[in-house]
C-alpha positions as CSV (number, residue, x, y, z in Angstrom):
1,X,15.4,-32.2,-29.9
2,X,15.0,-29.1,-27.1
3,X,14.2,-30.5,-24.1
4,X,12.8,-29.1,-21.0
5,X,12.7,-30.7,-17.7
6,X,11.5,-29.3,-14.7
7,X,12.1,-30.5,-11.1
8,X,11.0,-30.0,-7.5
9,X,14.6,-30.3,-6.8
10,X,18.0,-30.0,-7.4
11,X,19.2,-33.1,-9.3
12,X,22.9,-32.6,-8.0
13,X,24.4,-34.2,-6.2
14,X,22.4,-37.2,-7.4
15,X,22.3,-38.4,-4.0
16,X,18.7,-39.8,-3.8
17,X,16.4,-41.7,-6.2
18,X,14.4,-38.7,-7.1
19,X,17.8,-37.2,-8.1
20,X,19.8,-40.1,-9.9
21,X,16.3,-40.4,-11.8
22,X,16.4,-37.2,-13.4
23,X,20.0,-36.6,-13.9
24,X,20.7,-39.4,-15.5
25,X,18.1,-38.8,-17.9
26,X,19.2,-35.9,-18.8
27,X,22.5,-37.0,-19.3
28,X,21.7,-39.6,-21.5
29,X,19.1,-37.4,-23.5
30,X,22.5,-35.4,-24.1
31,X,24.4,-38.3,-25.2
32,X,22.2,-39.4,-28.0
33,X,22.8,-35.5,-29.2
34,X,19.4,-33.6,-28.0
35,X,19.8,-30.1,-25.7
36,X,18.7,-30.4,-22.3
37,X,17.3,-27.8,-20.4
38,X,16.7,-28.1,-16.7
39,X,14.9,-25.4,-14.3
40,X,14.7,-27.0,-10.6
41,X,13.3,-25.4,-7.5
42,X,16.7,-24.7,-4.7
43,X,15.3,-25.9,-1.9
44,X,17.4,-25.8,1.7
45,X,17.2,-29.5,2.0
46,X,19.3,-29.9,-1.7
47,X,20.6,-26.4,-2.3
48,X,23.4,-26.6,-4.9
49,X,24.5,-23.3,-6.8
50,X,24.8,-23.5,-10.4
51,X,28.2,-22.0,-10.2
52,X,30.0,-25.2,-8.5
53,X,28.3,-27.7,-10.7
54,X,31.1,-29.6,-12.5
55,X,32.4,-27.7,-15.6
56,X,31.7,-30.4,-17.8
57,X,28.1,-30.9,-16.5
58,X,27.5,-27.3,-16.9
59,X,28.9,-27.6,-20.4
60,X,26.4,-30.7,-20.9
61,X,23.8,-29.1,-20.0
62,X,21.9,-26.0,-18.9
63,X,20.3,-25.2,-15.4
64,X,18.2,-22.8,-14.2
65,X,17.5,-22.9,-10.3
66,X,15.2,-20.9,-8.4
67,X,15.0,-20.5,-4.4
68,X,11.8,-22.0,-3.5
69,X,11.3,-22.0,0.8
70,X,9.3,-25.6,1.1
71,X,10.2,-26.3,4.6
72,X,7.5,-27.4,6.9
73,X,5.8,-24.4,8.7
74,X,3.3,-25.9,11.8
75,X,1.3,-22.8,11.1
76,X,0.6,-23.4,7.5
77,X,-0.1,-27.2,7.9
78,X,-3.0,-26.2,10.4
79,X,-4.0,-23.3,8.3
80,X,-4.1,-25.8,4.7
81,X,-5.8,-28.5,6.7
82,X,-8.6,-26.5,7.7
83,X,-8.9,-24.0,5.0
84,X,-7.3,-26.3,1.8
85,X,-7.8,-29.0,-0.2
86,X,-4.7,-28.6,-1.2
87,X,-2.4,-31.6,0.1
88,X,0.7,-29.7,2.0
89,X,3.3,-31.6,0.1
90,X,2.0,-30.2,-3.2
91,X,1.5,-26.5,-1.7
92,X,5.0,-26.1,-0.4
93,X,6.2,-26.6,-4.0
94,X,3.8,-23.6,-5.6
95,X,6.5,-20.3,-5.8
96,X,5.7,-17.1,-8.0
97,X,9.2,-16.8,-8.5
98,X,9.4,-20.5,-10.1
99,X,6.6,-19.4,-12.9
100,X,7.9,-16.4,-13.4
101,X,11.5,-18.2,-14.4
102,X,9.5,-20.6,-16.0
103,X,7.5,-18.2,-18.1
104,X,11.2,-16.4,-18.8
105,X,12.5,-19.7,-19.9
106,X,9.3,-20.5,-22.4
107,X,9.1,-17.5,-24.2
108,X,13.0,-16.9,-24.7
109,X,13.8,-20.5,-25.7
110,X,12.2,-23.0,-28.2
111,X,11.7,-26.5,-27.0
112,X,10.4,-29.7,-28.4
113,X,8.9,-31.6,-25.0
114,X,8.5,-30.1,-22.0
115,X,8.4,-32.9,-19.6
116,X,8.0,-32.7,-15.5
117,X,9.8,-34.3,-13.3
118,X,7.5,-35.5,-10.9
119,X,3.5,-35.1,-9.2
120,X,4.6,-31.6,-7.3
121,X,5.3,-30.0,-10.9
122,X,1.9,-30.4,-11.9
123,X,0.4,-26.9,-10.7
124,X,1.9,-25.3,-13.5
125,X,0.4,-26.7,-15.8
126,X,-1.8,-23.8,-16.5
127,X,1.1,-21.8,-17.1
128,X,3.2,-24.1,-19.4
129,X,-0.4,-24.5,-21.7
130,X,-0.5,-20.5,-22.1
131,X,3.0,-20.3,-23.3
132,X,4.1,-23.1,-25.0
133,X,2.1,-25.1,-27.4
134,X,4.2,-28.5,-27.8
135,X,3.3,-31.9,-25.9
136,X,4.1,-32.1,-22.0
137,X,4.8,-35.0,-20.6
138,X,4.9,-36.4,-16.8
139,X,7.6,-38.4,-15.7
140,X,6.0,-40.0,-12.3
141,X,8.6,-41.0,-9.9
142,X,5.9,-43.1,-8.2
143,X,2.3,-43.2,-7.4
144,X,2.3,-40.3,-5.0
145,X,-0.3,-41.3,-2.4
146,X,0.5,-44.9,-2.5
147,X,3.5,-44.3,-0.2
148,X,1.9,-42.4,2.6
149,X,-1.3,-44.8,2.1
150,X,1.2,-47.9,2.9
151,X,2.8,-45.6,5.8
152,X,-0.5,-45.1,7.5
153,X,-0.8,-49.1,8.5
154,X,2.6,-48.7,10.1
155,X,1.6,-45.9,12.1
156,X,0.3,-46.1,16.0
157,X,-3.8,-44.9,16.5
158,X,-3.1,-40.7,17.1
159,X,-2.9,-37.3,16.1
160,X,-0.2,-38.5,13.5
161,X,-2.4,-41.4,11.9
162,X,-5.5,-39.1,11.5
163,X,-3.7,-36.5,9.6
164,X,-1.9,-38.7,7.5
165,X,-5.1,-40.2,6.4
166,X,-6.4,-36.7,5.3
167,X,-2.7,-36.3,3.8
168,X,-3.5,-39.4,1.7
169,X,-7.0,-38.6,0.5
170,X,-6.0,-35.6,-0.7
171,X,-3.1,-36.4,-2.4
172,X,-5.0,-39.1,-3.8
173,X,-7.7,-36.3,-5.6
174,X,-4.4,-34.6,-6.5
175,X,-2.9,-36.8,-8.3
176,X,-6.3,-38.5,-9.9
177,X,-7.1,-34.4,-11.3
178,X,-3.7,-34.3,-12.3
179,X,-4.0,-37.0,-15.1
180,X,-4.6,-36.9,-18.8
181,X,-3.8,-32.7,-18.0
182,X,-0.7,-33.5,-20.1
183,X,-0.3,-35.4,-23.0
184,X,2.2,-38.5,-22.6
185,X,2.6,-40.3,-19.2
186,X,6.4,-41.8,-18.2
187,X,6.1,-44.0,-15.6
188,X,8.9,-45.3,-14.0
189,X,7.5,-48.8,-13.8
190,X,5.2,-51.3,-15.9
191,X,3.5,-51.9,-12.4
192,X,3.2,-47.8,-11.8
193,X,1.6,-47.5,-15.5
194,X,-1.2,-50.2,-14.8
195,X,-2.0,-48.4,-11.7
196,X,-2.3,-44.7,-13.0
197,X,-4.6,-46.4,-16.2
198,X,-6.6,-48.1,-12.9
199,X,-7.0,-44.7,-11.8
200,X,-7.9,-43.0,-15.2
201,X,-5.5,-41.9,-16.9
202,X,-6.0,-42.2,-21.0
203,X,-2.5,-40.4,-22.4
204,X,-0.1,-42.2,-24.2
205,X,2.5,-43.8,-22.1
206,X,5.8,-45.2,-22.4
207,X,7.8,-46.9,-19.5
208,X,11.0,-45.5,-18.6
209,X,13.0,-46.9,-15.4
210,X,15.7,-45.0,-13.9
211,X,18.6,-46.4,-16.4
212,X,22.4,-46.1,-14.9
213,X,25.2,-45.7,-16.8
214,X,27.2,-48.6,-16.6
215,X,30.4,-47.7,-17.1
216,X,30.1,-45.9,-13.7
217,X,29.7,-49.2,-11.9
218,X,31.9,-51.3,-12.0
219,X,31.2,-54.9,-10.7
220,X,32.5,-56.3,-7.7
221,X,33.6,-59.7,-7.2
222,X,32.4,-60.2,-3.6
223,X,35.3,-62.7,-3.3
224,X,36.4,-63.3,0.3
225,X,34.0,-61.3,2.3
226,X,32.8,-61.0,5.5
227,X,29.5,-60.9,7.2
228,X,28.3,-57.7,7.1
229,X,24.9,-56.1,5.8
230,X,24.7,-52.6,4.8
231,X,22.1,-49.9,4.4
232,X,22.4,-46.7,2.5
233,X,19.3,-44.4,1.4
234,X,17.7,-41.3,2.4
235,X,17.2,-40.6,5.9
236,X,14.2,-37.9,6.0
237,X,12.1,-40.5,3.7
238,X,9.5,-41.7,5.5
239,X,9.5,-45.4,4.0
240,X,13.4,-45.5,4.8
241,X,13.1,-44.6,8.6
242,X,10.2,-47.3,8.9
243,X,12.1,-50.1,7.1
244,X,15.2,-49.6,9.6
245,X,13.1,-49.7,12.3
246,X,10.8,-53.1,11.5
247,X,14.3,-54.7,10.3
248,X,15.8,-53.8,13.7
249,X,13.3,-54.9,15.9
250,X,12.0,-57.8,14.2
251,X,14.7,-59.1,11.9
252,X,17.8,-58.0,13.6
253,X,17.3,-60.1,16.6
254,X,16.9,-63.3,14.9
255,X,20.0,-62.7,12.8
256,X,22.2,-62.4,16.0
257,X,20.7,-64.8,17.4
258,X,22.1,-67.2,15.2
259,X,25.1,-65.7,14.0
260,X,26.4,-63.1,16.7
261,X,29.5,-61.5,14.8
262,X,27.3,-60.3,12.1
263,X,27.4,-56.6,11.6
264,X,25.0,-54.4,10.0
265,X,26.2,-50.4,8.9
266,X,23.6,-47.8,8.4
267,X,24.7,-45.0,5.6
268,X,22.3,-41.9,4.5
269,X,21.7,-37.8,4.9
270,X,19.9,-36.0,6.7
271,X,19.1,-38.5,9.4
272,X,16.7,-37.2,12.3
273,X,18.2,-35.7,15.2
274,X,19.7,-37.7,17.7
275,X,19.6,-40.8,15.1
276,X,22.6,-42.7,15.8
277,X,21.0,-43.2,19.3
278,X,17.7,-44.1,18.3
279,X,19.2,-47.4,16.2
280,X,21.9,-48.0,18.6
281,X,21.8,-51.9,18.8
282,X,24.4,-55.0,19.2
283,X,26.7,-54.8,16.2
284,X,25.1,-51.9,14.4
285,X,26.9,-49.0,13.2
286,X,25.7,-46.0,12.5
287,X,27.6,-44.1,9.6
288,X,25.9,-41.0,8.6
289,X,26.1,-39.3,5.1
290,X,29.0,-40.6,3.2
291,X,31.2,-39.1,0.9
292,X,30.7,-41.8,-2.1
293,X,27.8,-44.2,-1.8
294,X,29.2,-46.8,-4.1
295,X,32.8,-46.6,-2.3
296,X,30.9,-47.4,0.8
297,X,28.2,-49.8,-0.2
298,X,31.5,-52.0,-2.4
299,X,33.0,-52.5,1.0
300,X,30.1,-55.0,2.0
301,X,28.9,-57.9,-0.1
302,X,25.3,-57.3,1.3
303,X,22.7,-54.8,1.0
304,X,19.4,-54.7,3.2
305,X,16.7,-52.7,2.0
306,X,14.0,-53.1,4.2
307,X,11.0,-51.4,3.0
308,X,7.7,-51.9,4.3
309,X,6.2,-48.8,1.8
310,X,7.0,-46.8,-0.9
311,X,6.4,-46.4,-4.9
312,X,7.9,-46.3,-7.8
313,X,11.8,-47.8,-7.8
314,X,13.8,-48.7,-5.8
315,X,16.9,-46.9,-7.4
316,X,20.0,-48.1,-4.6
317,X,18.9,-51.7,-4.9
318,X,19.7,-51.0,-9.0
319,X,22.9,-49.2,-8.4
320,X,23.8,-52.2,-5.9
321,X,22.9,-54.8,-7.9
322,X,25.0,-52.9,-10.7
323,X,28.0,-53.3,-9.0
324,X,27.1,-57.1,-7.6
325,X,25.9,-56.5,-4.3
326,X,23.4,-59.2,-2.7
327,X,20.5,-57.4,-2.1
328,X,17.9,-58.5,0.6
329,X,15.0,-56.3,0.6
330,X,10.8,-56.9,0.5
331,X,8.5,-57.1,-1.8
332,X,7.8,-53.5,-2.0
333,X,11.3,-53.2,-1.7
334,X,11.7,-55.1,-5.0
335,X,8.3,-53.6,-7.0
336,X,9.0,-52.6,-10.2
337,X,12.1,-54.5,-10.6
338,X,10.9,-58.1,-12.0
339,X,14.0,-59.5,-10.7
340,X,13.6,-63.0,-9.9
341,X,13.8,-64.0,-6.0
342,X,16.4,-66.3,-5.4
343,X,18.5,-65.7,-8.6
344,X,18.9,-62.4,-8.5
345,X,17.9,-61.0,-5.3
346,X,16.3,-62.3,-2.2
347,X,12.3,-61.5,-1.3
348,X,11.2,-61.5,1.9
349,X,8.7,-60.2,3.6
350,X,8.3,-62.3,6.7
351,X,11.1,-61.1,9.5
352,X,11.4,-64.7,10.3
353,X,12.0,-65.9,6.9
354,X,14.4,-62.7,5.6
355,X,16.4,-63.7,8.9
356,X,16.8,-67.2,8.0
357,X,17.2,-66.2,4.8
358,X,20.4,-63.7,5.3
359,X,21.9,-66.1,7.7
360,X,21.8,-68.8,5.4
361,X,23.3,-67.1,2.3
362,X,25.9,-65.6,3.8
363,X,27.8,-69.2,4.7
364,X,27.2,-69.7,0.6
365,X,30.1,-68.5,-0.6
366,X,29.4,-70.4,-4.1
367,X,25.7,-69.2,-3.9
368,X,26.9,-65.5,-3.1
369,X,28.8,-65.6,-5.7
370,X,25.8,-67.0,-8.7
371,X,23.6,-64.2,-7.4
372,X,26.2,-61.3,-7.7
373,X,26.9,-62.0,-11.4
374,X,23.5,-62.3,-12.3
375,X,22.2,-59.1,-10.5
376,X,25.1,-57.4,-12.6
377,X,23.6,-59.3,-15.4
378,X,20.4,-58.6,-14.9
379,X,21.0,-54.7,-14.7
380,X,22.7,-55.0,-17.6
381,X,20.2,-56.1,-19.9
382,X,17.5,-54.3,-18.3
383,X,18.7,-50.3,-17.0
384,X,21.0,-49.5,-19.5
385,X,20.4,-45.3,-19.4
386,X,21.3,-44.7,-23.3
387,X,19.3,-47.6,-24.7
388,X,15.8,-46.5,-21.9
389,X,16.6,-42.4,-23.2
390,X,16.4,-43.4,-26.6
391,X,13.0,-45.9,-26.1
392,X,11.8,-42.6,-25.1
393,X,12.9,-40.2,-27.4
394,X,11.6,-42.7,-30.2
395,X,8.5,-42.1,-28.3
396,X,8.4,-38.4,-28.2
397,X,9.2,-37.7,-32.0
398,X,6.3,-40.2,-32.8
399,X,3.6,-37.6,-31.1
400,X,5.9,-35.1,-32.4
401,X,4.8,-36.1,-35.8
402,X,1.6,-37.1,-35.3
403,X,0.9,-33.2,-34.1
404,X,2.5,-32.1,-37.0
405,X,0.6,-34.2,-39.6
């Protein structure tokens, strides 16, 4: 099959979940012998030229970029909220010079499925429909407005609150028009494609979670370790920065409290100015963007991820548990996983109880050890990338054929 996959961003390095998500995709739709296509907006926050992509990547498959400017201009926000329905986060993704390239790309090449790689691809739409008559499918990440409809509870009465509220409605209308516009839905999660058939949506869908390739992870026996939690993710994501913050003031304490030589490290890019300050606490350590995320996250034997919002998956809690890490995260932390608390991972969502919780397990060495060989066991069985790709391309050649009959 010609495939065509266009993204918002990027997708190397695969550095974030949005990222990893679409890459390995790709990669995988390449292993089970179908031509990959990618066009993704360069945007300054993950501008990577083509030219110094890895030679055998590039040889794997074929990218297009184009420079879209998405960063956030005070003018426009005031101008879109009083003159636009428009959420912001969609508008800064709209570029002539991206459907121009994409128009390029649709009349020179032939392609089987042209999916999208995300909500903020869905503008062009129109465009794909006048030039290419095969079935387009959506590959949501997440349920858009969920995560800034979860943020607003954690926000303060204000300025900030109000507009996020707008932010939300709108993206909510958004995301609602956007559905049954293309013809097969790929939701990242069973839980994800209840709630977009809740909302309306009537396309086929087929569930594909962000599969890893598990030969790059290798599992670590946690063995004689020490006490240390780690966090690596994102730094400009909104749900990240809150679930630092709660799990600093309200879980933190209670942790040192009762074991005062534990340490908790802090790993992700493009933290907000003057970060390391702002989460400058008793035994915390602030590390910044690594080199390797697995090299740092297989120095620790536990992983916190402390999210209070979000959608979709959580895709570092999969690549940790890949490699045997104990992961301690909340519910909506976990969603979308069905990994069972307690044998696999730990659920909490009370600081209280996560704190007692942590400082418990960590004097298990037994118990530490049971839960890293099932996570591994459990990702293993579950997000394996080639056996998910191929789900779905079963999938697509089933519509395939039925447009053909």
């Amino acid at each position: 099959m010609q495939i065509l996959m266009l993204a918002n961003k990027m997708p190397y390095p695969p550095k974030d979940g949005g990222s990893i998500a679409t890459l390995s995709m790709a990669k995988a739709f390449v292993s089970l012998g179908h031509q990959v296509t990618i066009l993704a907006m360069n945007t300054h926050k993950h501008f990577f030229e083509v030219e110094d992509l890895p030679t055998d990547l590039k040889s794997q498959i074929d990218f297009y970029t184009v420079y879209v400017d998405t960063s956030i201009k005070p003018p426009e926000v005031l101008t879109n909220l009083i003159f636009s329905r428009l959420p912001y986060n969609a508008k800064r993704f709209i570029s002539s010079a991206y459907k121009q390239k994409l128009v390029k790309l649709l009349r020179e090449k032939q392609f089987d499925i042209v999916q999208l790689e995300g909500l903020y691809l869905y503008p062009y739409i129109g465009i794909i429909r006048k030039h290419f008559s095969g079935p387009v499918s959506f590959r949501a990440h997440n349920v858009e407005h969920e995560i800034w409809r979860r943020s607003i509870t954690n926000q303060k009465q204000g300025i900030k609150r109000m507009y996020m509220k707008v932010l939300t409605h709108r993206l909510e209308h958004f995301e609602v028009r956007s559905l049954n516009k293309f013809d097969l839905l790929i939701p990242i999660t069973e839980r994800d494609g209840h709630v977009f058939e809740f909302l309306g949506n009537n396309s086929p869908r087929c569930i594909a979670p962000v599969g890893i390739d598990l030969e790059n992870y290798k599992y670590q026996d946690p063995g004689n370790y020490t006490a240390d939690l780690a966090f690596i993710g994102s730094l400009d994501w909104m749900p990240n920065i809150e679930g630092i913050n709660w799990f600093l003031e309200k879980v933190w304490p209670k942790i040192l409290k009762q074991n005062p030589n534990v340490k908790f490290h802090i790993a992700g890019r493009n933290a907000p100015a003057k970060y390391e300050h702002k989460v400058h606490r008793q035994n915390v350590i602030f590390h910044g963007e690594v080199d390797d995320a697995l090299e740092y996250l297989n120095q620790y034997a536990f992983m916190v991820v402390p999210l209070l919002s979000g959608s979709g998956m959580r895709v570092k809690i999969v690549e940790g548990m890949a490699t045997g890490r104990v992961v301690f995260t909340t519910s909506i932390g976990a969603e979308g996983l069905n990994a069972e608390d307690k044998k696999q991972i730990f659920i909490d969502d009370d600081p209280s109880k996560m704190a007692e919780t942590i400082v418990e397990t960590i004097t298990k060495p037994e118990q530490v050890t049971e839960i890293s060989k099932n996570a591994r066991s459990f990702i293993e069985n579950e997000f394996d990338n080639t056996e998910i790709a191929q789900k779905l391309i079963d999938f697509f050649k089933s519509h395939l054929n039925r447009a053909e009959a």
